[in-house]
Backbone as XML, in Angstrom:
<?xml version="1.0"?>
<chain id="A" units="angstrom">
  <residue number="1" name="UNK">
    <atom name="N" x="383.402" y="131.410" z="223.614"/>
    <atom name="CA" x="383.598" y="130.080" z="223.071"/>
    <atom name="C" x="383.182" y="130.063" z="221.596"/>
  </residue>
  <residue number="2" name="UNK">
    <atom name="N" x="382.050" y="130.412" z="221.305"/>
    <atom name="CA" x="381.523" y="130.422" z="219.888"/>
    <atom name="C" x="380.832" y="129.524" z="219.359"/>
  </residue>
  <residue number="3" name="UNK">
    <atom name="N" x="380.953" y="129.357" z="217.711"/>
    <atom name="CA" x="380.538" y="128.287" z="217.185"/>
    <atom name="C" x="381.598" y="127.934" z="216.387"/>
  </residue>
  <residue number="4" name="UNK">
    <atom name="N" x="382.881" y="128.212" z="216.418"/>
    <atom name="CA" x="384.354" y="127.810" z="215.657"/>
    <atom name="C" x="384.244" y="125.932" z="215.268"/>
  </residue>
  <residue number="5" name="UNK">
    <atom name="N" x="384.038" y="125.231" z="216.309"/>
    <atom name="CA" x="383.522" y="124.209" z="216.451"/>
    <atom name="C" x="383.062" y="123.192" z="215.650"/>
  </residue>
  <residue number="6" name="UNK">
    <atom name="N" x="381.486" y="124.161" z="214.635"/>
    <atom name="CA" x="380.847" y="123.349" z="213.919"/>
    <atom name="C" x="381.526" y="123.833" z="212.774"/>
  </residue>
  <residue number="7" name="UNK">
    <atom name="N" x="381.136" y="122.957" z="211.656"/>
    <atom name="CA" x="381.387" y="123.286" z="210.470"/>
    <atom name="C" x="380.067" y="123.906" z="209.625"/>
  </residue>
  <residue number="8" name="UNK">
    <atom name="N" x="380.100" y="125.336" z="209.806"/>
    <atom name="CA" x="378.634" y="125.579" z="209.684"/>
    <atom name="C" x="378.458" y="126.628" z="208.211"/>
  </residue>
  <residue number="9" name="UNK">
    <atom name="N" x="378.122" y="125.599" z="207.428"/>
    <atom name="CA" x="378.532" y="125.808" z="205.607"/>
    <atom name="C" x="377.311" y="126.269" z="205.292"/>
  </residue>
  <residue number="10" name="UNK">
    <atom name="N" x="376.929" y="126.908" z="204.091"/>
    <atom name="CA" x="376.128" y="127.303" z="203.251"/>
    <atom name="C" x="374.901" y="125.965" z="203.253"/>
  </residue>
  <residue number="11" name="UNK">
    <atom name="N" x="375.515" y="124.595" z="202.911"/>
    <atom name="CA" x="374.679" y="123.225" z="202.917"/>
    <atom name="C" x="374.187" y="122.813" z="204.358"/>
  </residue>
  <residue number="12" name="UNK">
    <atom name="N" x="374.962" y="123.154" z="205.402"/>
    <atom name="CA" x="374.773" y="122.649" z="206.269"/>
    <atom name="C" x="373.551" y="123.871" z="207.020"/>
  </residue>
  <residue number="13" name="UNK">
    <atom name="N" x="373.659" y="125.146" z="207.035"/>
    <atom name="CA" x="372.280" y="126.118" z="206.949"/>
    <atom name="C" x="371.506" y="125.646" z="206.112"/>
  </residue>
  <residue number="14" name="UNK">
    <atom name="N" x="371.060" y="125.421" z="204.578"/>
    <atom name="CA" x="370.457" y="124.860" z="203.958"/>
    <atom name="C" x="369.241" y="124.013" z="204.599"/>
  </residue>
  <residue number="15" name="UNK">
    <atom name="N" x="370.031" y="123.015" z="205.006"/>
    <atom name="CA" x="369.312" y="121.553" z="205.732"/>
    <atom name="C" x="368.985" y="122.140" z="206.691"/>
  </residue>
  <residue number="16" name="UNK">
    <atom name="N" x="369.135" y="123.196" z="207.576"/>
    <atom name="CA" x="368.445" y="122.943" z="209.246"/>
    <atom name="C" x="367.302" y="124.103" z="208.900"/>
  </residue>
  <residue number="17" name="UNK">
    <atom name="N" x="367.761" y="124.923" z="207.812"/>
    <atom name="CA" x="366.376" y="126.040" z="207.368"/>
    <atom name="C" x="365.558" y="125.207" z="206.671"/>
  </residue>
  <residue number="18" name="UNK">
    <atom name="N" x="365.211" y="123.948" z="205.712"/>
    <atom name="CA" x="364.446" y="123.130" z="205.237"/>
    <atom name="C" x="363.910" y="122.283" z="206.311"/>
  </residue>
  <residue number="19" name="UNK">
    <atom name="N" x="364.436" y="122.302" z="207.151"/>
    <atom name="CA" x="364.050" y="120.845" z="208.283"/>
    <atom name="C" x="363.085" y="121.692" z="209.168"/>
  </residue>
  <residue number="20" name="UNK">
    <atom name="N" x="363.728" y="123.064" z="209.133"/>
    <atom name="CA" x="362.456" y="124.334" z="210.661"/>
    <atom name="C" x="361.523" y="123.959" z="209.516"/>
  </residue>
  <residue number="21" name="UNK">
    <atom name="N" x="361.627" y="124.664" z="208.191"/>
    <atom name="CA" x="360.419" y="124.954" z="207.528"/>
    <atom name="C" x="359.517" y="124.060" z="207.102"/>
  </residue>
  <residue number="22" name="UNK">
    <atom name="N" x="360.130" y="122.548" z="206.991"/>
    <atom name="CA" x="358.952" y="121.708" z="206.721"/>
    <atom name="C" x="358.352" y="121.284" z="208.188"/>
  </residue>
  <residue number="23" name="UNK">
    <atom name="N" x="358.843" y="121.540" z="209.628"/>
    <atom name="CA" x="357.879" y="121.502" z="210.583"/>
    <atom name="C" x="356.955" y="122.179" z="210.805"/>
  </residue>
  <residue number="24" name="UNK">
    <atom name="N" x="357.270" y="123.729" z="210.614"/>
    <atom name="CA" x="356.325" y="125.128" z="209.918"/>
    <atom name="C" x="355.720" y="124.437" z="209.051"/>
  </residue>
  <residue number="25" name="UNK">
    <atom name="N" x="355.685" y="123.882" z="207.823"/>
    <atom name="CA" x="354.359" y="123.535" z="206.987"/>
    <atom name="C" x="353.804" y="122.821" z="207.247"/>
  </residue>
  <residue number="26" name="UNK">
    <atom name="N" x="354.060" y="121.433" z="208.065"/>
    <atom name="CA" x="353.267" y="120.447" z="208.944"/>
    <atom name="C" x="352.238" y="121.325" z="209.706"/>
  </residue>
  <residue number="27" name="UNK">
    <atom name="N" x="352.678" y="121.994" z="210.746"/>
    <atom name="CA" x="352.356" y="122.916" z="211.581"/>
    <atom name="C" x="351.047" y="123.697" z="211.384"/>
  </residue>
  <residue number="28" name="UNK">
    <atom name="N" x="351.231" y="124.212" z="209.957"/>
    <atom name="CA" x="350.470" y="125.093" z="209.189"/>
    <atom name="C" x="349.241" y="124.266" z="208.742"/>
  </residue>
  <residue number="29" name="UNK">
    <atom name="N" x="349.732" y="122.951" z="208.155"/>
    <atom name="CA" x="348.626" y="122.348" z="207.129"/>
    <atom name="C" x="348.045" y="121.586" z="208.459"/>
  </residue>
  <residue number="30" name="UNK">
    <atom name="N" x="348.392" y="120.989" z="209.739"/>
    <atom name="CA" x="347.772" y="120.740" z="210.972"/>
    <atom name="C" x="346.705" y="121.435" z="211.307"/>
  </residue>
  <residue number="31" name="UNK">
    <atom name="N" x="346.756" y="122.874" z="211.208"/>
    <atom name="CA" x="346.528" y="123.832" z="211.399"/>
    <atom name="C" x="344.616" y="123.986" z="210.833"/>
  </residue>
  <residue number="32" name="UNK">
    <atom name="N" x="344.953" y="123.997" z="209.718"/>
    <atom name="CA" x="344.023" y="124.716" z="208.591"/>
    <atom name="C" x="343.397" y="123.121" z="208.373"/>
  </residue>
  <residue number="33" name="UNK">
    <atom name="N" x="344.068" y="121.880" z="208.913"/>
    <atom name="CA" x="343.552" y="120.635" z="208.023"/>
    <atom name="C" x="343.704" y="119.401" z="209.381"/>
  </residue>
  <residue number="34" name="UNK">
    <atom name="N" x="342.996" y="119.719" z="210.558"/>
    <atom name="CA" x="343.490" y="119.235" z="211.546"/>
    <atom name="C" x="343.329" y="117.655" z="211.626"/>
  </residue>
  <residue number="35" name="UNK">
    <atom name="N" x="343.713" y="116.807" z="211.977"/>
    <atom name="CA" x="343.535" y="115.399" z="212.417"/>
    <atom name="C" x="344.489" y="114.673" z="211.816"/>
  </residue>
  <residue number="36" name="UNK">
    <atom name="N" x="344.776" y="114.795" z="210.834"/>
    <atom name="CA" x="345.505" y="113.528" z="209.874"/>
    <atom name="C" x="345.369" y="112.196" z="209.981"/>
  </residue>
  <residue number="37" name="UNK">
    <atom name="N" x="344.466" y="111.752" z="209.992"/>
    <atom name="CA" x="343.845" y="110.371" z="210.230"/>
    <atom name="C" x="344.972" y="109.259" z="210.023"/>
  </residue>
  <residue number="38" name="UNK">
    <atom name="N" x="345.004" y="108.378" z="211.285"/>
    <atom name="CA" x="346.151" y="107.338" z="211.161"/>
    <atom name="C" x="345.961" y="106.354" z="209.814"/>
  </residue>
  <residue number="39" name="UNK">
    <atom name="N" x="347.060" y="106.314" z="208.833"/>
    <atom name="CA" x="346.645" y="105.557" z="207.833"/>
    <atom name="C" x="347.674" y="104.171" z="208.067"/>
  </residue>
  <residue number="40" name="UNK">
    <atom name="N" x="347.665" y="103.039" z="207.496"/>
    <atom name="CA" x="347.901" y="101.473" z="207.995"/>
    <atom name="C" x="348.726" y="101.635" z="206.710"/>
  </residue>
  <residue number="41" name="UNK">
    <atom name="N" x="349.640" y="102.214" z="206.135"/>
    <atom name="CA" x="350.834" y="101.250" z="205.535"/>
    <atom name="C" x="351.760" y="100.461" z="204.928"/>
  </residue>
  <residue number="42" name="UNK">
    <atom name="N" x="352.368" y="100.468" z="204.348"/>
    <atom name="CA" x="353.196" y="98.620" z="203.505"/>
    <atom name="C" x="354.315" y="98.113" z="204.909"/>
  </residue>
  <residue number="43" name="UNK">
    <atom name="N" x="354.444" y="99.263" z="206.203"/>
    <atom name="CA" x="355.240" y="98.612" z="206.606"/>
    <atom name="C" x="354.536" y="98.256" z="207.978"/>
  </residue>
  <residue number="44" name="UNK">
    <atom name="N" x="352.952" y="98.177" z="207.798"/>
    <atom name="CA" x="351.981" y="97.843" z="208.770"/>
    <atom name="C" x="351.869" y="98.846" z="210.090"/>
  </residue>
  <residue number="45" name="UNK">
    <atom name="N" x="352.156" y="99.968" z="210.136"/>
    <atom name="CA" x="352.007" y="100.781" z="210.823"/>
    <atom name="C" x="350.698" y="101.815" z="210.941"/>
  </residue>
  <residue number="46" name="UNK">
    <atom name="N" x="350.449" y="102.310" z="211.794"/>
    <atom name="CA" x="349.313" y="103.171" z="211.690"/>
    <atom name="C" x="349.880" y="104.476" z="212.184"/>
  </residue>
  <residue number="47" name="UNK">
    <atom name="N" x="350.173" y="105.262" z="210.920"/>
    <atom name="CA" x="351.024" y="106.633" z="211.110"/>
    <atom name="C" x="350.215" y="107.834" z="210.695"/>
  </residue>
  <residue number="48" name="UNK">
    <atom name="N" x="350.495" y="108.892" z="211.664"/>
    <atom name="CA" x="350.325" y="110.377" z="211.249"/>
    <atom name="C" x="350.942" y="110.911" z="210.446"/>
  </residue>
  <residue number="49" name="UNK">
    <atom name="N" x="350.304" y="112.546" z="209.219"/>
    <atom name="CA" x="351.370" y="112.642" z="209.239"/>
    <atom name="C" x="352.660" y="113.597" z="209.516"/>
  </residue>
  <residue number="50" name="UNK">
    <atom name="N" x="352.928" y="114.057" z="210.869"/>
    <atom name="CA" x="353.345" y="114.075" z="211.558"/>
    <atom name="C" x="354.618" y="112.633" z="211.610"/>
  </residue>
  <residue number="51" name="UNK">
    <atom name="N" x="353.846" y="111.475" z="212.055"/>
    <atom name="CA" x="354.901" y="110.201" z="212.400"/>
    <atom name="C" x="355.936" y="110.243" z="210.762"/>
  </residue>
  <residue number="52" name="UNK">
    <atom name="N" x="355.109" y="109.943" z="209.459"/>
    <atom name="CA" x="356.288" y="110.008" z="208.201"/>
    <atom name="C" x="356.933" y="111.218" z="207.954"/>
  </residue>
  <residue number="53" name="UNK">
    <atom name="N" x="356.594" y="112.215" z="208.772"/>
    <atom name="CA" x="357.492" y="113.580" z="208.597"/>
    <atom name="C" x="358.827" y="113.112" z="209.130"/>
  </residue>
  <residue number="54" name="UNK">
    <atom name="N" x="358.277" y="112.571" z="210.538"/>
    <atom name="CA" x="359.572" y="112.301" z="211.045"/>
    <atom name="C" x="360.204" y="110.768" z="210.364"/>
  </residue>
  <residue number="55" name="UNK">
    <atom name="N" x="359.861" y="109.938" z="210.195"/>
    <atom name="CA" x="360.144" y="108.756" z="209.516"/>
    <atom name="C" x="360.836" y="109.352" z="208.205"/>
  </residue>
  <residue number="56" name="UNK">
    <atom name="N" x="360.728" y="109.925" z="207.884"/>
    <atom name="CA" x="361.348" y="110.486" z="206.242"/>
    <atom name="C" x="362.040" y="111.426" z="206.604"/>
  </residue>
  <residue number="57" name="UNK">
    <atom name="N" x="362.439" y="112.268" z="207.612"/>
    <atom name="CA" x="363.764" y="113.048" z="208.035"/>
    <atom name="C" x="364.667" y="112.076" z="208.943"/>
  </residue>
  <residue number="58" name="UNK">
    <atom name="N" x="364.119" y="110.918" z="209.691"/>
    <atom name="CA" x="365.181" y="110.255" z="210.224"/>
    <atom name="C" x="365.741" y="109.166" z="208.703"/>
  </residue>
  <residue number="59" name="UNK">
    <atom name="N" x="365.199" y="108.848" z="208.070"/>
    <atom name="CA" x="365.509" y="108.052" z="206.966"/>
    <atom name="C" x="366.550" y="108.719" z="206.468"/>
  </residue>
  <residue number="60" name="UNK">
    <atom name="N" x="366.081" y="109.737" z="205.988"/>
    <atom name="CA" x="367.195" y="110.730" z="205.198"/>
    <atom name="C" x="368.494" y="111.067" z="205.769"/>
  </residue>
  <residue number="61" name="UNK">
    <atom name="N" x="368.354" y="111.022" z="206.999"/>
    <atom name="CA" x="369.423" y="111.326" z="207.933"/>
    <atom name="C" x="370.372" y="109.816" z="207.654"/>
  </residue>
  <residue number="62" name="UNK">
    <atom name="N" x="369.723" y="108.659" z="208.067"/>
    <atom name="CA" x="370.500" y="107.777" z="207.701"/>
    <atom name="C" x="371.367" y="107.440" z="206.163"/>
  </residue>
  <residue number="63" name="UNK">
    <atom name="N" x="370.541" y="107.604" z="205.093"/>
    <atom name="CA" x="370.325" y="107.184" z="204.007"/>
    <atom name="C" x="372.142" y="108.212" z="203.727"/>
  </residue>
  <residue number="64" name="UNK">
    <atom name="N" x="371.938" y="109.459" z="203.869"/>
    <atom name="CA" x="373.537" y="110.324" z="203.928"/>
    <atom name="C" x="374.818" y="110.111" z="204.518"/>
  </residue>
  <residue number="65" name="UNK">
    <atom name="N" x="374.515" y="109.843" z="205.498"/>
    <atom name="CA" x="375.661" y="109.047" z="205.978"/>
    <atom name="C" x="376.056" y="107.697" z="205.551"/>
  </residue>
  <residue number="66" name="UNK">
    <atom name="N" x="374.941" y="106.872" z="205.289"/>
    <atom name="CA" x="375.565" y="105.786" z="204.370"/>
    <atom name="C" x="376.444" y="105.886" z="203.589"/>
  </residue>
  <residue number="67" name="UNK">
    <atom name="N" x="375.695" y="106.849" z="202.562"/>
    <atom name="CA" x="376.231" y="107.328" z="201.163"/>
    <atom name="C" x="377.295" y="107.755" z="201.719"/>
  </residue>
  <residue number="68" name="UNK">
    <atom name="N" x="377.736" y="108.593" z="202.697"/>
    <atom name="CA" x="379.296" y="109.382" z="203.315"/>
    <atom name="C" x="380.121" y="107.756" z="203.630"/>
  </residue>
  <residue number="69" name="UNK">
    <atom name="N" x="379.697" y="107.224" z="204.244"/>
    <atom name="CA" x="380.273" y="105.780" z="204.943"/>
    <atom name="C" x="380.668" y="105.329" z="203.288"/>
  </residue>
  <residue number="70" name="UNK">
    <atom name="N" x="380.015" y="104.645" z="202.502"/>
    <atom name="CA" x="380.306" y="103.990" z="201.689"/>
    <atom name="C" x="381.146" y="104.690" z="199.828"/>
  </residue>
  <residue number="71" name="UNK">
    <atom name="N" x="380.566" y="106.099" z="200.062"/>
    <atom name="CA" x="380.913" y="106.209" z="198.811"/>
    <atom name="C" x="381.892" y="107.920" z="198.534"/>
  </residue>
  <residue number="72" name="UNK">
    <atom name="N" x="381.466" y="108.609" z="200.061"/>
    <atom name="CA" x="381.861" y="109.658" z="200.217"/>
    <atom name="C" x="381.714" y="111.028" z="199.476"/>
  </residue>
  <residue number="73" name="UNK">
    <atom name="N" x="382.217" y="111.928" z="199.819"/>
    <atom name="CA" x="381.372" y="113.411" z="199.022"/>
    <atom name="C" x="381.831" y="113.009" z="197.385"/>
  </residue>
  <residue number="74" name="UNK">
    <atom name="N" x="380.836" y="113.961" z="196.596"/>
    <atom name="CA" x="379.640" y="115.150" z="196.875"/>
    <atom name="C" x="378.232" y="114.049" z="197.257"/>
  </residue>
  <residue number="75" name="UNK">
    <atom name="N" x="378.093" y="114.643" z="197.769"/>
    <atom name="CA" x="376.814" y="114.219" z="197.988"/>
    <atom name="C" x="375.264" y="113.689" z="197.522"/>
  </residue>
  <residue number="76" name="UNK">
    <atom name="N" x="375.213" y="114.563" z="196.014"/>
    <atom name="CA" x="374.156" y="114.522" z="195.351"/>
    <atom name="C" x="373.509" y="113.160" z="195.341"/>
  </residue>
  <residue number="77" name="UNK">
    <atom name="N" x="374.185" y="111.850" z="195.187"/>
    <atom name="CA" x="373.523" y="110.641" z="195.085"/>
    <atom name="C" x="372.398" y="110.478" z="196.364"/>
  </residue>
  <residue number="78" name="UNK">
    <atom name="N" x="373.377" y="110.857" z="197.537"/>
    <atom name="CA" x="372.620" y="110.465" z="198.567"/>
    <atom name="C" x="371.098" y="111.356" z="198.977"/>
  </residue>
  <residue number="79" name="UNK">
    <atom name="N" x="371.386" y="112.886" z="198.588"/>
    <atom name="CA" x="370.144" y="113.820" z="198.091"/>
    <atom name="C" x="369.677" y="112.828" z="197.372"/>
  </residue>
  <residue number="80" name="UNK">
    <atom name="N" x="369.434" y="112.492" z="196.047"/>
    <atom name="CA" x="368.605" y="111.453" z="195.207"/>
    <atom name="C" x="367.949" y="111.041" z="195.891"/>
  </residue>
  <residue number="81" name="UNK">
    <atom name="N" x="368.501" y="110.242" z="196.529"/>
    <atom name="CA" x="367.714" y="108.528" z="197.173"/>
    <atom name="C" x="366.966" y="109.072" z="198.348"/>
  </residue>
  <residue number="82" name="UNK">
    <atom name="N" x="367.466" y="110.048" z="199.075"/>
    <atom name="CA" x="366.593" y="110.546" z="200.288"/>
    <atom name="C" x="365.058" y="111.388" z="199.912"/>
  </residue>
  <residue number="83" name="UNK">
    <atom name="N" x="365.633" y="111.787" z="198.357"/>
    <atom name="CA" x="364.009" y="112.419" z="198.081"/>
    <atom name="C" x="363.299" y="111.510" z="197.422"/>
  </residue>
  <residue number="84" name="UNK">
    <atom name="N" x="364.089" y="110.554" z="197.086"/>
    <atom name="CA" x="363.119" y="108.984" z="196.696"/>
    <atom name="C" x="362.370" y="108.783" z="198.114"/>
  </residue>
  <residue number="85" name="UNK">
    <atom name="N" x="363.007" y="108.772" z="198.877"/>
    <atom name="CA" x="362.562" y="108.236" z="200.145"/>
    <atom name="C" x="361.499" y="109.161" z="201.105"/>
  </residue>
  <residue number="86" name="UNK">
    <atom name="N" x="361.831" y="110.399" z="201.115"/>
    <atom name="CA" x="360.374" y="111.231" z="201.303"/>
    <atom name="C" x="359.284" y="110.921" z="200.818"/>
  </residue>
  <residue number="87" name="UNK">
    <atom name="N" x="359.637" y="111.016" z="199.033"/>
    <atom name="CA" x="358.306" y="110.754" z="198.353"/>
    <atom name="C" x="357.914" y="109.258" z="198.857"/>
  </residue>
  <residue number="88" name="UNK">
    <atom name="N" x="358.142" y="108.217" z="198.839"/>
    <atom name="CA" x="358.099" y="107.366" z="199.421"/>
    <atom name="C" x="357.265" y="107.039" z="200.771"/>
  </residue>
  <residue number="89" name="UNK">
    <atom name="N" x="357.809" y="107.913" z="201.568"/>
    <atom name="CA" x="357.341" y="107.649" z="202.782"/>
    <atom name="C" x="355.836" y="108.441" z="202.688"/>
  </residue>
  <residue number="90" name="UNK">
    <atom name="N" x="355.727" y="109.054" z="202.442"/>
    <atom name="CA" x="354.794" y="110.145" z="202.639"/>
    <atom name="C" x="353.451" y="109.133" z="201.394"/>
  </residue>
  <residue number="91" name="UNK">
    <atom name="N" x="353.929" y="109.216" z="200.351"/>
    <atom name="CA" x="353.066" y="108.214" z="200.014"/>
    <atom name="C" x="352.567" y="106.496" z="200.811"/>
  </residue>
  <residue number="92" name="UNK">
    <atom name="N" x="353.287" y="106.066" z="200.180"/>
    <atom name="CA" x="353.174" y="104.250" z="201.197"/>
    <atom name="C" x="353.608" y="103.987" z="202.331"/>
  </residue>
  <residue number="93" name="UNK">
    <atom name="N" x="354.098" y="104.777" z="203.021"/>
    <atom name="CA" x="353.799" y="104.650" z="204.352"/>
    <atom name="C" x="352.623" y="104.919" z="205.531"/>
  </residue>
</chain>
């Protein structure tokens, strides 16, 4: 059967080798720096961080497809705003 299927591009390896490796550095800095103390927020939450790892890869996930929905390839804008939105999350969240 294969993988004929996906469309499995240079960008699209890219993203799933950045996405293993920043769970590997979570993982790591868990590791060596254990607890991550729940911090409270602008959007009133009490998150790990662990929870904005994932909050800032599901964001990003959305934030691209928007950009695909509304404005369509290349992509770079929607990269922009999603690493606005990491930094973002990871800070004030």
């Amino acid at each position: 059967m294969g993988l004929s299927w996906m469309a499995w591009t240079w960008p699209t390896a890219a993203f799933f080798i950045v996405l293993f490796l920043s769970i590997v550095a979570m993982g790591v800095w868990e590791h060596y720096s254990p607890g991550g103390n729940p911090r409270n927020g602008i959007l009133g939450l009490d998150t790990t961080r662990g929870d904005r790892l994932f909050i800032a890869w599901l964001g990003t996930g959305f934030i691209n497809f928007a950009w695909l929905a509304f404005f369509g390839a290349p992509l770079w804008g929607g990269l922009a705003l999603a690493i606005v939105w990491f930094v973002f999350v990871f800070r004030y969240v």
